[in-house]
DRENPA-3360 file (N, C-alpha, C; in nm, 2 decimals, always signed):
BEGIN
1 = XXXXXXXX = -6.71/-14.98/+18.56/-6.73/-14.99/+18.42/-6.85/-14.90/+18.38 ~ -6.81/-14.82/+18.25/-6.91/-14.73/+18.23/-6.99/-14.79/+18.10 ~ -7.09/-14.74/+18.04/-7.16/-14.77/+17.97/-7.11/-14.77/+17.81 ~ -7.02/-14.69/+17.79/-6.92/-14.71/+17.70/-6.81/-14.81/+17.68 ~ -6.75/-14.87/+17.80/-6.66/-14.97/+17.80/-6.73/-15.11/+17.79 ~ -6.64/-15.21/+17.72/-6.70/-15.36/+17.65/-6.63/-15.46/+17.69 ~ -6.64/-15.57/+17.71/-6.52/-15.59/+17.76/-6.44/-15.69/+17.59 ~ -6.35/-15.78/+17.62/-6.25/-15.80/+17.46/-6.35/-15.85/+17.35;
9 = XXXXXXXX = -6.46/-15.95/+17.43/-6.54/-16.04/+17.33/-6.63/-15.91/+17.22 ~ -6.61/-15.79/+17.29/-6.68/-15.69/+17.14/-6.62/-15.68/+17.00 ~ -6.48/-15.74/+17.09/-6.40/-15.70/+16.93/-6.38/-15.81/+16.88 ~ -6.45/-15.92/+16.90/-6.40/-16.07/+16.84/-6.44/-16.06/+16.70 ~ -6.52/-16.01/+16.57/-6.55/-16.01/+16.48/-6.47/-15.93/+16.38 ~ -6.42/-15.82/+16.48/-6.29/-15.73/+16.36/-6.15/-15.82/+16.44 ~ -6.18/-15.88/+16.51/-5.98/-15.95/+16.50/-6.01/-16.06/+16.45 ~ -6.14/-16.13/+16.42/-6.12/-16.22/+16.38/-6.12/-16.19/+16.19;
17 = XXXXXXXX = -6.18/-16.08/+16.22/-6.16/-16.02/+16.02/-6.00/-16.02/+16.04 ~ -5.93/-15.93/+16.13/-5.78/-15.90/+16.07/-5.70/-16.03/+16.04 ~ -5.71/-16.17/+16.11/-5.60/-16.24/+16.11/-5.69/-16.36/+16.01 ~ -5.79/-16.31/+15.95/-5.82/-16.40/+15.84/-5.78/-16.35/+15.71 ~ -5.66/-16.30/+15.67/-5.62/-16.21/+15.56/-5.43/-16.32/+15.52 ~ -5.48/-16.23/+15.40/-5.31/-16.30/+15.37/-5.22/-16.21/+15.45 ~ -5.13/-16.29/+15.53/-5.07/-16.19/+15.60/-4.93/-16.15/+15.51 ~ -4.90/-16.26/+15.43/-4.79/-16.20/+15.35/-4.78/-16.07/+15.30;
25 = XXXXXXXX = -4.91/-16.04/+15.26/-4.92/-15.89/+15.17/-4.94/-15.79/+15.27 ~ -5.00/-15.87/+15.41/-4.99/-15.71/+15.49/-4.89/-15.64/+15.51 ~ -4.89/-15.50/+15.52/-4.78/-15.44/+15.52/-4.75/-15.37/+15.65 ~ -4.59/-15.41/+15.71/-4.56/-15.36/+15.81/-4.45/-15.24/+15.81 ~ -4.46/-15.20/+15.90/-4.37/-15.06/+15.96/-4.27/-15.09/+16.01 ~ -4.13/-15.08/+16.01/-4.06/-15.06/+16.12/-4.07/-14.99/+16.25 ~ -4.07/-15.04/+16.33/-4.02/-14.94/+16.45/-3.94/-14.88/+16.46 ~ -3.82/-14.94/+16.42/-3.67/-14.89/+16.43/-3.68/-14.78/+16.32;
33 = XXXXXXXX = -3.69/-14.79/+16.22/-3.67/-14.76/+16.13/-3.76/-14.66/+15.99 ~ -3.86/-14.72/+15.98/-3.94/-14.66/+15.95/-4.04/-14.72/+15.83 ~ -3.92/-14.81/+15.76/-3.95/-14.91/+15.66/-4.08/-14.93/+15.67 ~ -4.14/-14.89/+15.51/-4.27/-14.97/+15.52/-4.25/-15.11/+15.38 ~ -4.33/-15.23/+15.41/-4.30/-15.33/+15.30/-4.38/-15.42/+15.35 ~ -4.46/-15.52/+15.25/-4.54/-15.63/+15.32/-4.44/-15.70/+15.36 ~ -4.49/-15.77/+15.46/-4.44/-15.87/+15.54/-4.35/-15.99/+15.48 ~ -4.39/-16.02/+15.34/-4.29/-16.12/+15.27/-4.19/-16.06/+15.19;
41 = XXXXXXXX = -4.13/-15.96/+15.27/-4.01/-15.89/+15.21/-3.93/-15.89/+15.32 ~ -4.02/-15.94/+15.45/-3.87/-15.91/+15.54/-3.77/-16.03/+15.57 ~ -3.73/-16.05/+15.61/-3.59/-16.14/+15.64/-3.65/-16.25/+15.76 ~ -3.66/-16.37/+15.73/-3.71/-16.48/+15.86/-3.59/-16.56/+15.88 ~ -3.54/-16.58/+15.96/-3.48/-16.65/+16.06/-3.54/-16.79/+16.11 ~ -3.54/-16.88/+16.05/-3.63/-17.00/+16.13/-3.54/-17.08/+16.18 ~ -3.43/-17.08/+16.26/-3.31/-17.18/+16.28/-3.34/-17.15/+16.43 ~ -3.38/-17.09/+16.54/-3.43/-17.05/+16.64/-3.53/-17.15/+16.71;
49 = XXXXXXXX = -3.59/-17.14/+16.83/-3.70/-17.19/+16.87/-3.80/-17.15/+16.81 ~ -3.82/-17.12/+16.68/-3.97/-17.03/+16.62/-3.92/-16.94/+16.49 ~ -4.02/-16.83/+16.46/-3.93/-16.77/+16.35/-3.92/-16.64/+16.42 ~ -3.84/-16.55/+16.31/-3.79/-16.46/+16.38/-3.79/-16.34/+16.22 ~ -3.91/-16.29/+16.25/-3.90/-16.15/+16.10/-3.78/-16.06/+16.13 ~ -3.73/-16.02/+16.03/-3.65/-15.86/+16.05/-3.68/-15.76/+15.96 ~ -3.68/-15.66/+15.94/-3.65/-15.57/+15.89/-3.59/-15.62/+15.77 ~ -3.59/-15.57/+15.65/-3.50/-15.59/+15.53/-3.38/-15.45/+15.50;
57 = XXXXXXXX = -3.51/-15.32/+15.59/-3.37/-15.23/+15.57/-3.25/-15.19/+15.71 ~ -3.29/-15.24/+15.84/-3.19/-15.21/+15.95/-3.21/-15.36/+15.98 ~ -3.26/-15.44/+15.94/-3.24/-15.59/+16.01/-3.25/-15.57/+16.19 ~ -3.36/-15.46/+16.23/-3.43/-15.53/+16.36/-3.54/-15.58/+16.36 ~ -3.57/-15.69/+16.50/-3.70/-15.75/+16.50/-3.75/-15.69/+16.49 ~ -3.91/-15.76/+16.37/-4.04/-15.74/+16.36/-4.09/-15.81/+16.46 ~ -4.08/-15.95/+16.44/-4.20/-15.99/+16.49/-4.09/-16.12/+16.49 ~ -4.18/-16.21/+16.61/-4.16/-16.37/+16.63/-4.25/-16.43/+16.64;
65 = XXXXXXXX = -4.26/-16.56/+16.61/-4.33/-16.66/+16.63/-4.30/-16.80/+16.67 ~ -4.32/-16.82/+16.78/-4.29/-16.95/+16.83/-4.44/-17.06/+16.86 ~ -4.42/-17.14/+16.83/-4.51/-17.29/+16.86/-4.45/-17.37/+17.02 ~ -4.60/-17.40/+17.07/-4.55/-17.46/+17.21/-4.65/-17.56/+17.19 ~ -4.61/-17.67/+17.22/-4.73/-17.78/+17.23/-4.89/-17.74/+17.23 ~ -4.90/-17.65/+17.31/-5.02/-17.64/+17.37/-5.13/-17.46/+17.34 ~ -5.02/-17.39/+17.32/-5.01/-17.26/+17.25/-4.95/-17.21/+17.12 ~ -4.97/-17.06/+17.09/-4.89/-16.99/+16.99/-4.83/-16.88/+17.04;
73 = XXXXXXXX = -4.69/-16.80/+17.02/-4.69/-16.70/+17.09/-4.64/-16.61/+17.02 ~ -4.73/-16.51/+16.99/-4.70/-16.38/+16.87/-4.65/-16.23/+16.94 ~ -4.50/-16.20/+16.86/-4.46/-16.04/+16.98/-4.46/-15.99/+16.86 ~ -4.51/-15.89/+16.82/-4.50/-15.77/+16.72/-4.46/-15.66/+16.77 ~ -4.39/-15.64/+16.88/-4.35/-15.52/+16.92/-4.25/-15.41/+16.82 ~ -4.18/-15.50/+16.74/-4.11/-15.41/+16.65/-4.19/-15.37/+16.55 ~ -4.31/-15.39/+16.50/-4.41/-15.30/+16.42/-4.45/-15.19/+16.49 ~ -4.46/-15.08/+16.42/-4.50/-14.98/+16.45/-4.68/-15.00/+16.41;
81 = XXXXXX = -4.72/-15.05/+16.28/-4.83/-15.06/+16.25/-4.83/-15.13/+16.17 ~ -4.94/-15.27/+16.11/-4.98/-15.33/+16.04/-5.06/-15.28/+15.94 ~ -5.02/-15.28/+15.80/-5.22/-15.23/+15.73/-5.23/-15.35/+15.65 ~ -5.35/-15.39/+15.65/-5.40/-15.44/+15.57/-5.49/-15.40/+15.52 ~ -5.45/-15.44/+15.32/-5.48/-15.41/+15.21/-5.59/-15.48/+15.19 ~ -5.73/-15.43/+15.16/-5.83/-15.52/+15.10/-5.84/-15.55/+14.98;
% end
């Protein structure tokens, strides 16, 4: 480890800024596709184990979210990028 490397607890103060935001208005990207739109435009699915975002223009996953007793489990792989708007 060099003197430049931190280890995750550096970043606890800016992820803890990102996920204290309305996330409705953040705006995501498609991966597939390219669509950009906040997040309460896309298409949820909650009849699943969890919910399930899509896309509003090619309807692929954004993002899921499932609840486990004991955990939360967040996959955003189908975003290309999140911004949030201050």
């Amino acid at each position: 480890m060099d003197e430049r490397m931190l280890d995750g607890n550096a970043g606890a103060g800016d992820l803890q800024e990102l996920f204290a935001v309305e996330v409705t208005q953040t705006v995501g990207v498609c991966e597939a596709c390219g669509m950009e739109g906040p997040l309460a435009e896309a298409h949820v699915y909650s009849l699943a184990p969890g919910l399930t975002l899509r896309c509003r223009g090619c309807e692929a996953v954004l993002a899921r979210l499932v609840h486990l007793p004991d955990r939360t489990l967040v996959e955003l792989r189908g975003l290309r990028r999140l911004e949030i708007v201050r």
